[in-house]
C-alpha positions as CSV (number, residue, x, y, z in Angstrom):
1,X,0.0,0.0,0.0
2,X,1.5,3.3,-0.8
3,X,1.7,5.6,2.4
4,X,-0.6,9.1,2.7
5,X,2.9,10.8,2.6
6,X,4.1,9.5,-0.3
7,X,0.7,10.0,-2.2
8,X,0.5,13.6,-1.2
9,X,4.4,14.9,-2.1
10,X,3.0,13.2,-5.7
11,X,0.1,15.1,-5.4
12,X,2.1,17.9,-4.0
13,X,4.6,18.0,-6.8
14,X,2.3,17.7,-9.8
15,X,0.2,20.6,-9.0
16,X,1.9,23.2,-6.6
17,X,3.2,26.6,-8.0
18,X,1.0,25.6,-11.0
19,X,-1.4,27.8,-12.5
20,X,-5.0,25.8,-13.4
21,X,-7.7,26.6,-14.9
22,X,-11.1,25.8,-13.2
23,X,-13.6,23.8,-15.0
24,X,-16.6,25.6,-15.1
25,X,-15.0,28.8,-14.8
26,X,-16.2,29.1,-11.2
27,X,-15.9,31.9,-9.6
28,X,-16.6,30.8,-5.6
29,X,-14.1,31.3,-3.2
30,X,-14.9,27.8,-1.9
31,X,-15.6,24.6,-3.9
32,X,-16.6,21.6,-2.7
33,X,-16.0,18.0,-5.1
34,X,-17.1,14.4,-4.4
35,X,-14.1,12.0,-4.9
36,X,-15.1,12.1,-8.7
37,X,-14.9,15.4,-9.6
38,X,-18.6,16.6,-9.4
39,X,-19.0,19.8,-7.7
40,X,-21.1,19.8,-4.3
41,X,-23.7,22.7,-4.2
42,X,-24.7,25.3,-6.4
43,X,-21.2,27.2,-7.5
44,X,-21.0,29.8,-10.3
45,X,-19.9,29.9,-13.3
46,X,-18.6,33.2,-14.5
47,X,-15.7,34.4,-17.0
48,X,-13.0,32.2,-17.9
49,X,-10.6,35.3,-17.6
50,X,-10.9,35.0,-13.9
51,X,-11.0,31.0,-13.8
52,X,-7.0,30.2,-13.5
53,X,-5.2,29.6,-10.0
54,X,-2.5,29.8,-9.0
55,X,-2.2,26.8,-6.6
56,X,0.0,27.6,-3.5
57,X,-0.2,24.5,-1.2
58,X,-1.9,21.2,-1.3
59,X,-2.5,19.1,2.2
60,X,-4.0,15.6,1.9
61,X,-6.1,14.4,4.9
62,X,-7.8,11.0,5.6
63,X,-11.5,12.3,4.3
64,X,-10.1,15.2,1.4
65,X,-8.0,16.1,-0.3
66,X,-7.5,20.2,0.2
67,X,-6.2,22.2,-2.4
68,X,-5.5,26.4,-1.8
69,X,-4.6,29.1,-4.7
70,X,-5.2,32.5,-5.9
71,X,-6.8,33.5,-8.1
72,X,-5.4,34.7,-11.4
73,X,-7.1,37.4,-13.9
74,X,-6.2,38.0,-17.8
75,X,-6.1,41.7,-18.3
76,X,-5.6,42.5,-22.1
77,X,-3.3,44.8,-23.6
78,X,-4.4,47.1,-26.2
79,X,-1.0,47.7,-27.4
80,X,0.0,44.2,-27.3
81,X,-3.1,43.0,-28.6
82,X,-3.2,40.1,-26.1
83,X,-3.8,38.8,-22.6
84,X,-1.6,39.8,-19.7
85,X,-1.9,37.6,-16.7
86,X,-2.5,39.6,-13.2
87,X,-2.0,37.4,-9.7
88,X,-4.8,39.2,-7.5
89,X,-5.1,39.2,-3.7
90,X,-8.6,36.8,-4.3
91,X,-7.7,33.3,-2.3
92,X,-9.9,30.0,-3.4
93,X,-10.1,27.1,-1.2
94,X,-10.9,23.8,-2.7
95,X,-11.8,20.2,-1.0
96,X,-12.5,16.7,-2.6
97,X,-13.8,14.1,-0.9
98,X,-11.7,11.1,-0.5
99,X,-12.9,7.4,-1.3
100,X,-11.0,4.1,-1.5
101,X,-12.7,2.9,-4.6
102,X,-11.5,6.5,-6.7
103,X,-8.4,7.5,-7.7
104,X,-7.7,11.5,-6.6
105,X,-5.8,12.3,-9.7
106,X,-8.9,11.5,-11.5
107,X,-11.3,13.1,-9.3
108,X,-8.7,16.5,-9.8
109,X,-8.9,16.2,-13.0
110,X,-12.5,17.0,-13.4
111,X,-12.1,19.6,-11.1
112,X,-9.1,21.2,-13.6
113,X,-8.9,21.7,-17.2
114,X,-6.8,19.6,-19.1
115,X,-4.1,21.5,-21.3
116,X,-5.3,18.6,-24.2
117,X,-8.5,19.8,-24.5
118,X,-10.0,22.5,-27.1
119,X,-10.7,25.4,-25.8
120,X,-12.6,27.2,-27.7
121,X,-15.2,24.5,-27.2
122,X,-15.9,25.4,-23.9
123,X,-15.9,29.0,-24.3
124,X,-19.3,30.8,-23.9
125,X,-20.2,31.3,-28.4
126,X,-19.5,35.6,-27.3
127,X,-16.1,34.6,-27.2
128,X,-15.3,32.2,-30.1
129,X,-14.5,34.1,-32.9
130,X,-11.9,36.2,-30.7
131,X,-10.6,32.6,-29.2
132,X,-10.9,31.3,-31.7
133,X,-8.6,34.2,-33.5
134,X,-10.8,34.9,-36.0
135,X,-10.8,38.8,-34.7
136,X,-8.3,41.1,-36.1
137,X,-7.0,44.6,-35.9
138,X,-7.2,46.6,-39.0
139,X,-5.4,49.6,-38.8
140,X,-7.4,52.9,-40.2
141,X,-6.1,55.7,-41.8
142,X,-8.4,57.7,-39.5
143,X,-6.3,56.3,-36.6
144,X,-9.2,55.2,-34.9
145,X,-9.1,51.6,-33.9
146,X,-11.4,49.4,-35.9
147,X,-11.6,45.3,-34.7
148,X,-13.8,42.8,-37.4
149,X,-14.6,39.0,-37.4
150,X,-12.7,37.1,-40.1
151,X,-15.0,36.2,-43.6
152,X,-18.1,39.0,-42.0
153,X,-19.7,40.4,-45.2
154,X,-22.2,42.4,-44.9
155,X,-24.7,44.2,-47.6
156,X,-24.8,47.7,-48.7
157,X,-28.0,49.8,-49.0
158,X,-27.1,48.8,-52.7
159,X,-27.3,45.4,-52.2
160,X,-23.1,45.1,-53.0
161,X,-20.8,43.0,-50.5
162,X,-19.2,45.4,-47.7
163,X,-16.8,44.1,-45.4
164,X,-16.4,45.6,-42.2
165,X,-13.3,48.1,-41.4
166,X,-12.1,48.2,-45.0
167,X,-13.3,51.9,-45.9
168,X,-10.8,53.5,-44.5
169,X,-7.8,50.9,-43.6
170,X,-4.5,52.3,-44.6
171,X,-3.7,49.2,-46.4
172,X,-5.7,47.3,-48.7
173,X,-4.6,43.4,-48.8
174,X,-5.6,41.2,-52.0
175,X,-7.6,39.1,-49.9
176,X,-9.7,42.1,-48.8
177,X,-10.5,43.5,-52.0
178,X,-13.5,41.0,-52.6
179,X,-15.7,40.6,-49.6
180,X,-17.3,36.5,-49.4
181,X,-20.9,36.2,-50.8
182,X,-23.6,37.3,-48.9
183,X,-25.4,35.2,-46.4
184,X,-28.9,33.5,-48.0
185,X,-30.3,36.0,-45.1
186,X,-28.1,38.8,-45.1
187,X,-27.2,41.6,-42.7
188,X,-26.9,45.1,-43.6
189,X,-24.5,47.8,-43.2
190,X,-25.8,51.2,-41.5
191,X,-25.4,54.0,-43.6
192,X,-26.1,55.2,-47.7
193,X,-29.4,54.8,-47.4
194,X,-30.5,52.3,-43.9
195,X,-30.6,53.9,-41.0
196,X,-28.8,53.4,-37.7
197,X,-30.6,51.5,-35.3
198,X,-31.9,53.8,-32.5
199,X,-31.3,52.6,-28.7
200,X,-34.4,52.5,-26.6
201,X,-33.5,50.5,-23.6
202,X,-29.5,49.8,-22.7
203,X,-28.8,49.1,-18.7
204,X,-25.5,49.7,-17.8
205,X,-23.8,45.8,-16.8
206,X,-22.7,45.6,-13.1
207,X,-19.0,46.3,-11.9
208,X,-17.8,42.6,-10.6
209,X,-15.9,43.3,-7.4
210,X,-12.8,41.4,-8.3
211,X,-12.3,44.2,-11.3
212,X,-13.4,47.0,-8.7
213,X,-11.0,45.6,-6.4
214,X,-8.4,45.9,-8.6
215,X,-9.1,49.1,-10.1
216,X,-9.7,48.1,-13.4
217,X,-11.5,50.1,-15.9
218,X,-11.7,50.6,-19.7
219,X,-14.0,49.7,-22.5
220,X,-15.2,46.7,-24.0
221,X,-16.1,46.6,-27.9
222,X,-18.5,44.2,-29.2
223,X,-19.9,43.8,-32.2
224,X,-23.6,42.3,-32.6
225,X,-26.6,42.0,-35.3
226,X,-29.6,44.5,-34.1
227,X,-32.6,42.4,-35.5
228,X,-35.9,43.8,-37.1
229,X,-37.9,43.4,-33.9
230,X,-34.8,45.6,-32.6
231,X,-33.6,42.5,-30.2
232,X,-30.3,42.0,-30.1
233,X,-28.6,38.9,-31.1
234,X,-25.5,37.3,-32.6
235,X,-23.1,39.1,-30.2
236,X,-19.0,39.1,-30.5
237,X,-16.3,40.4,-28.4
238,X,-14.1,41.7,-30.7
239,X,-12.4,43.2,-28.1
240,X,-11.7,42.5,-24.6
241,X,-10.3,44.0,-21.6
242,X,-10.6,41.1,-18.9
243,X,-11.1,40.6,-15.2
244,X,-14.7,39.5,-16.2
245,X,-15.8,42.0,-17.5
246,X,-16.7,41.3,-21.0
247,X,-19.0,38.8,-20.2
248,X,-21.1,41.2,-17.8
249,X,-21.3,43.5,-20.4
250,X,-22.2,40.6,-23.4
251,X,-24.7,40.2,-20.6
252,X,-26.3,43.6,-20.1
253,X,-25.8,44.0,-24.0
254,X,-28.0,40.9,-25.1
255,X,-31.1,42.8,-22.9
256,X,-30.9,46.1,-25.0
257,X,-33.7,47.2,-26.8
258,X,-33.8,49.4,-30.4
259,X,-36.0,50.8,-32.7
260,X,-35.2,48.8,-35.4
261,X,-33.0,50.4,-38.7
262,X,-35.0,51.0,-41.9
263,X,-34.4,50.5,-45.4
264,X,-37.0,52.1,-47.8
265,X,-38.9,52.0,-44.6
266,X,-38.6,48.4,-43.8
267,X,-37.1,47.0,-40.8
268,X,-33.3,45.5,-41.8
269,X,-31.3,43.3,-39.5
270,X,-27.7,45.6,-39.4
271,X,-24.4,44.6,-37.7
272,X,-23.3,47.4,-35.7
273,X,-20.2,47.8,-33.1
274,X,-20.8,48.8,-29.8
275,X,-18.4,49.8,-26.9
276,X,-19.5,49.4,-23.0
277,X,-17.5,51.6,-20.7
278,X,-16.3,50.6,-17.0
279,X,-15.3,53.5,-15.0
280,X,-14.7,53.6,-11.5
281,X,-16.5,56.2,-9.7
């Protein structure tokens, strides 16, 4: 039989001064797992920016198996145009339960993700175009930043393809000179003709403590379709800025109301862009 001591400086030595991501993305300061994995309670999922830990120690009793980190934030960098990890001060306490007839390393498992598995699979669909790095930066001649989805074509008030950002990019590429077909149900470009979409009902998302905490602020672009009912739907984070809060604002965004843009006074589904702004007060 191999002795607790020996099983927990394995245990010890696989996983401390690692950083893990949590499956689920939960966002509890305690979690609680039967010796398979399953999670005990009600937890909460939340952003998988603030989902990694860094685990600091790792005790293993007779009945669990107790597991302590902190937790880590992606903050992204505009200039950089990726994610920066940020150690925060927020400490997460995990326990599994231990039983004879389960192996631990498979009951941590399901508690962690594995670095084999895709992850833009488990990603919320707001994120998958930018995980899935089908968002890029086009530079504008304007100077203003302008962020699209890879293969979006849109329709003009002309009925020709339009592909979002390319009006005024400094550089023209070959393979951005001929926007893709249209969709067999397309989505239309504001302006020459449709009208903008006019906003009728957009609550500001909620300021998640751990961003508070940490005093970040800044903006969040997304891009989404504005339907003709004036719903919104089809939304993208084209670009981020972390600590969570991207996905509060997908979340505030997908309850916002419009009156719906027109085209020879018609209602038109339109893509638009939209920023939400976190400032701290």
């Amino acid at each position: 039989m191999v002795a607790q001591s020996d099983v927990e400086a394995s245990l010890r030595s696989r996983y401390e001064q690692k950083i893990l991501m949590l499956r689920n993305f939960y966002q509890d300061g305690h979690l609680q797992y039967d010796s398979t994995g399953v999670a005990k309670g009600n937890p909460h999922p939340g952003s998988w920016t603030v989902a990694r830990l860094g685990i600091t120690k790792v005790r293993l009793k007779p009945d669990k198996l107790e597991v302590e980190g902190t937790r880590i934030a992606e903050s992204y960098e505009t200039k950089l145009l990726k994610f920066v990890p940020v150690r925060t001060s927020n400490q997460v306490r995990i326990t599994i339960d231990r039983d004879s007839r389960f192996a631990l390393e498979t009951a941590v498992s399901q508690v962690f993700l594995d670095s084999s598995e895709k992850f833009v699979d488990l990603v919320p669909s707001y994120w998958k175009a930018f995980v899935g790095g089908q968002v890029e930066f086009v530079p504008q001649s304007t100077g203003k930043p302008c962020y699209r989805i890879k293969g979006l074509s849109l329709i003009s008030a002309s009925g020709k393809p339009w592909k979002w950002c390319e009006e005024d990019a400094k550089e023209k590429r070959a393979s951005d000179t001929q926007p893709e077909s249209p969709a067999t149900n397309p989505v239309f470009k504001v302006g020459d003709g449709i009208t903008a979409p006019t906003p009728l009902h957009t609550p500001d998302p909620s300021y998640l403590p751990l961003a508070r905490q940490a005093g970040i602020q800044g903006t969040t672009v997304l891009q989404l379709v504005v339907t003709e009912q004036g719903t919104v739907d089809n939304v993208q984070i084209v670009r981020p800025q972390g600590f969570g809060l991207d996905d509060v604002a997908v979340e505030a965004v997908k309850t916002w109301t419009f009156k719906p843009a027109l085209r020879n006074g018609q209602p038109v589904p339109v893509q638009i862009s939209v920023e939400v702004n976190f400032r701290l007060t």
